[in-house]
C-alpha positions as CSV (number, residue, x, y, z in Angstrom):
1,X,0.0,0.0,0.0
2,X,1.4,3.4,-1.0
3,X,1.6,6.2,1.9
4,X,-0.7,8.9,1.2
5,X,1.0,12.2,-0.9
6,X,0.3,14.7,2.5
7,X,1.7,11.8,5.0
8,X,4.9,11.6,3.3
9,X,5.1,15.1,2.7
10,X,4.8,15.5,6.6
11,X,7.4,13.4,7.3
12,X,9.9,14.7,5.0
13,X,9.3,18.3,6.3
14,X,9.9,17.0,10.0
15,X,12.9,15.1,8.8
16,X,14.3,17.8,6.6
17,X,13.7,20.2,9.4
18,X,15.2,18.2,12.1
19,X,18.2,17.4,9.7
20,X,18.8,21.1,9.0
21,X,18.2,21.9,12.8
22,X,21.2,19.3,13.6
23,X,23.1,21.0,11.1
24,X,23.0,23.8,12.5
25,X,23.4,22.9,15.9
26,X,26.7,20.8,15.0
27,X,28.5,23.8,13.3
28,X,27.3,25.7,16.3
29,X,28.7,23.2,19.3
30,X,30.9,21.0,17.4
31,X,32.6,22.9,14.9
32,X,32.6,26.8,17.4
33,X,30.5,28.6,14.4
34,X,28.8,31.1,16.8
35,X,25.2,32.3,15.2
36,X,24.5,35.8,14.2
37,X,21.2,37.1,14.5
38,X,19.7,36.4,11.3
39,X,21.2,33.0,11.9
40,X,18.9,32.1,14.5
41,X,16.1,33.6,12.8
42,X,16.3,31.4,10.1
43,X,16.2,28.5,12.7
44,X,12.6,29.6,13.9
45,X,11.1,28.4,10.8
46,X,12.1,24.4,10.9
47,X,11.2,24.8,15.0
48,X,7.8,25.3,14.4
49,X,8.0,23.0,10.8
50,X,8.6,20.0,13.3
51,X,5.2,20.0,15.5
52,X,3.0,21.2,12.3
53,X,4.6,18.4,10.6
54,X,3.7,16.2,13.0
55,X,0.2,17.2,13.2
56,X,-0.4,17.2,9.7
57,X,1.3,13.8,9.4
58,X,-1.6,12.7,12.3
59,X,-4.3,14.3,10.8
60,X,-3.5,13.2,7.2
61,X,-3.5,9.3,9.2
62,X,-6.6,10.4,11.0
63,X,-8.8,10.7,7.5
64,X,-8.6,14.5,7.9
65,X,-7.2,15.7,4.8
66,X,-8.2,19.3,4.9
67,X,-6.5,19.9,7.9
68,X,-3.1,18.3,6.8
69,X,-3.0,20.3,3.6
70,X,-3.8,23.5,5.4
71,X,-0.9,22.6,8.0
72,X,1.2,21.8,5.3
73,X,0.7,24.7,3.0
74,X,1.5,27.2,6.4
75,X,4.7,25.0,6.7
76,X,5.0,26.0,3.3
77,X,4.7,29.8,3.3
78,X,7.0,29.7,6.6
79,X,9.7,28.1,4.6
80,X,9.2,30.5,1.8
81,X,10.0,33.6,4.2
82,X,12.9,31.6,5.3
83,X,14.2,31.1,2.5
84,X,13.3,35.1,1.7
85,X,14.9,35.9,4.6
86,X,18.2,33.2,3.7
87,X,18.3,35.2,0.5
88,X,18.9,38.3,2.4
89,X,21.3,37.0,5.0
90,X,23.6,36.1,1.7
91,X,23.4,39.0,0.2
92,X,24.4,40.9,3.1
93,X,27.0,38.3,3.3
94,X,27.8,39.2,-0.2
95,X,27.9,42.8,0.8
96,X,24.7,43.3,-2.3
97,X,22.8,45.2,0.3
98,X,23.4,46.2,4.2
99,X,22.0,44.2,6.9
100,X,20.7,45.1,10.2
101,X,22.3,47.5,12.3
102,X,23.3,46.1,15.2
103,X,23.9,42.3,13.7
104,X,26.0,41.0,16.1
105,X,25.6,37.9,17.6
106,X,25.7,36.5,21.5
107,X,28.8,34.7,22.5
108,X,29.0,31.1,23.1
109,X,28.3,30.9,27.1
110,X,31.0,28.6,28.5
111,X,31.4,28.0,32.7
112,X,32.9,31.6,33.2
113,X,30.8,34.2,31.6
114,X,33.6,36.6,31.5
115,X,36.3,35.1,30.4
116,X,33.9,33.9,27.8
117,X,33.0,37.8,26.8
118,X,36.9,38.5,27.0
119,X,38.1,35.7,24.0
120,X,34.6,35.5,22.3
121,X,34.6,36.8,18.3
122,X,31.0,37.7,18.1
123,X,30.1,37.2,14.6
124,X,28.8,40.1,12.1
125,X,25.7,39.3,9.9
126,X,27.4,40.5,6.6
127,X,30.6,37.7,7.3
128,X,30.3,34.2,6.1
129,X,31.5,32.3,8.9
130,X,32.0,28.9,6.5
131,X,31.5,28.1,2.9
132,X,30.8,25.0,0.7
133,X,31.8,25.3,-2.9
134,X,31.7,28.8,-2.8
135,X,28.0,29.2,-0.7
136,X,27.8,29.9,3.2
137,X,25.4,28.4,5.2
138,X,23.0,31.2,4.6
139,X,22.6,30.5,0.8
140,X,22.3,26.7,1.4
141,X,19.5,27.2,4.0
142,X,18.1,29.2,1.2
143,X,18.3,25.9,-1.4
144,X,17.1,23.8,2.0
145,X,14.1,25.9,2.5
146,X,13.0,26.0,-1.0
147,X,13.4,22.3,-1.7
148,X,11.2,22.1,1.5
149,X,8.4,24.7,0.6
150,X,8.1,22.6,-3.1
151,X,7.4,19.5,-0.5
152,X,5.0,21.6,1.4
153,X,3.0,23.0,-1.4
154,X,3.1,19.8,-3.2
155,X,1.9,17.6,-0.5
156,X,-0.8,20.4,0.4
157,X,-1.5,20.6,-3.7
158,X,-1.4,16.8,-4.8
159,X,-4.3,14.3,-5.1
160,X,-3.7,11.6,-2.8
161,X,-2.7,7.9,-3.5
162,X,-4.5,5.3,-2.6
């Protein structure tokens, strides 16, 4: 028996979300890649992509299909302003536009708050802290969060299988 179109789209939203979430967390606490402030804003988005997700994968089980595709197509305009919002971040990085004002971000807390404040490199909004063939982390969220906003829309969009 096939899964349902909005079912699988549910769960590969929570897993792509949750993948991208671990991602970020990793560079964060394994690699020392402090977050700037747009950084963590484009984090709120696959936060709350996780529990909709979830939801929308139980009501698409439960028989109600309405709901699922509603939850699903507000998972998709969330990922569309992240990935608006990802776009931005990179072209600040890219120095195309200014960002924010006072884009710095917080310092990584360790057990004494001052030394930590002391050695800390707070990181700017308009540097790339890391790059993959030539794209920081902002322009791949970008790619992430539209690959996930197709799955959105299309699970919310698509006839079901049966």
């Amino acid at each position: 028996m096939l899964q349902r179109i909005d079912e699988t789209a549910a769960l590969l939203l929570v897993t792509g979300s949750a993948l991208a979430l671990a991602a970020a967390w990793y560079f964060q606490l394994v690699v020392g890649l402090a977050p700037c402030p747009l950084c963590l804003d484009q984090r709120l988005p696959y936060y709350a992509a996780i529990p909709l997700g979830l939801l929308a994968f139980a009501a698409a089980r439960s028989g109600r299909t309405t709901l699922a595709r509603v939850l699903l197509g507000v998972i998709g305009l969330a990922m569309v302003g992240n990935m608006g919002l990802a776009i931005f971040h990179a072209g600040v990085e890219w120095k195309f536009w200014t960002g924010p004002t006072a884009c710095t971000g917080a310092p990584v807390m360790t057990g004494n708050v001052l030394s930590a404040l002391k050695g800390a490199r707070v990181p700017r909004c308009d540097e790339a802290a890391w790059r993959l063939f030539g794209v920081s982390m902002a322009g791949w969220n970008a790619l992430i969060a539209a690959g996930l906003a197709v799955v959105a829309f299309g699970g919310a969009t698509t006839r079901r299988k049966a």
